[in-house]
N, C-alpha and C positions, 0 to 999 in steps of 0.2 A: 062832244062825243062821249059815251058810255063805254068806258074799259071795261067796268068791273065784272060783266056775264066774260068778257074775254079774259080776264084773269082768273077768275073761277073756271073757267072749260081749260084751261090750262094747268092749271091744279088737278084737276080731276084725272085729266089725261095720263100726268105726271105719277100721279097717285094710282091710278090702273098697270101703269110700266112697271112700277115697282112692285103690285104683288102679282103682275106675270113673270118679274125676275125672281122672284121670292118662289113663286110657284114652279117653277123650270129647275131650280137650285133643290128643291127637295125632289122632285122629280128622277132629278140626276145623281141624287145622292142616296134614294129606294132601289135607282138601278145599278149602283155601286156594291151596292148590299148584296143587292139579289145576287151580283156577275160571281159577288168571292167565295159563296153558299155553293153556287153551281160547280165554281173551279174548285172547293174545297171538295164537294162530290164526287168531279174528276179524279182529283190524286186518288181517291179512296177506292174506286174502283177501275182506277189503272193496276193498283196495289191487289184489290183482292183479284183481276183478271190475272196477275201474276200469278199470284196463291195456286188459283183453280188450273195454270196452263202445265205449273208444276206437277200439281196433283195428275191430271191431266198425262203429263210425263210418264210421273211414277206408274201408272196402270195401264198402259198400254205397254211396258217393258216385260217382257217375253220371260224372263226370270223372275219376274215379282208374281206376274199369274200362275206360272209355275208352281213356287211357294206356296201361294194362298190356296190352291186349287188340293197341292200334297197334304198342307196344315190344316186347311177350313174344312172343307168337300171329302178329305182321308180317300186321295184319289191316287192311283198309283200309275206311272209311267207304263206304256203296252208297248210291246215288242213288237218289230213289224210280221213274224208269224203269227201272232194274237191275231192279229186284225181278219176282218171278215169285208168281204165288198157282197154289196146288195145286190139283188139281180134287176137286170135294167127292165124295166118294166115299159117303156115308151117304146119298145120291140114290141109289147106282148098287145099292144094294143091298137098294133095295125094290120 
């Protein structure tokens, strides 16, 4: 009986297993890489969505528009006899 094509196809086989475990292993270790990039991305823009919710805060506060509006704009507070109402015009056009 002739082992040796059976001893060679068994080798080869053996030798194929192993650089599909070799090939799996770098595989899984490209996808390790990639996972900590991603999650390091996360923190970063957990951190700046912080930043911005902050910001975010600060200008919509009814006393800081205020501020900005009397310092920037040079706008001044109107009395409620100042004010003027517009005349309703959606009367005038039926």
């Amino acid at each position: 009986m002739n082992t040796k094509p059976f001893i060679i196809t068994i080798i080869v086989a053996n030798l194929c297993f192993i650089v599909l475990h070799i090939h799996k292993y770098n595989a899984i270790a490209e996808l390790n890489n990639t996972n900590e990039q991603l999650r390091k991305e996360l923190t970063q823009l957990q951190h700046q969505k912080g930043l911005l919710s902050q910001e975010l805060a600060l200008l919509q506060d009814t006393k800081t528009v205020m501020q900005f509006a009397q310092k920037q704009l040079h706008m001044r507070p109107v009395a409620q006899w100042q004010e003027r109402k517009l005349p309703n015009t959606s009367a005038q056009n039926t």
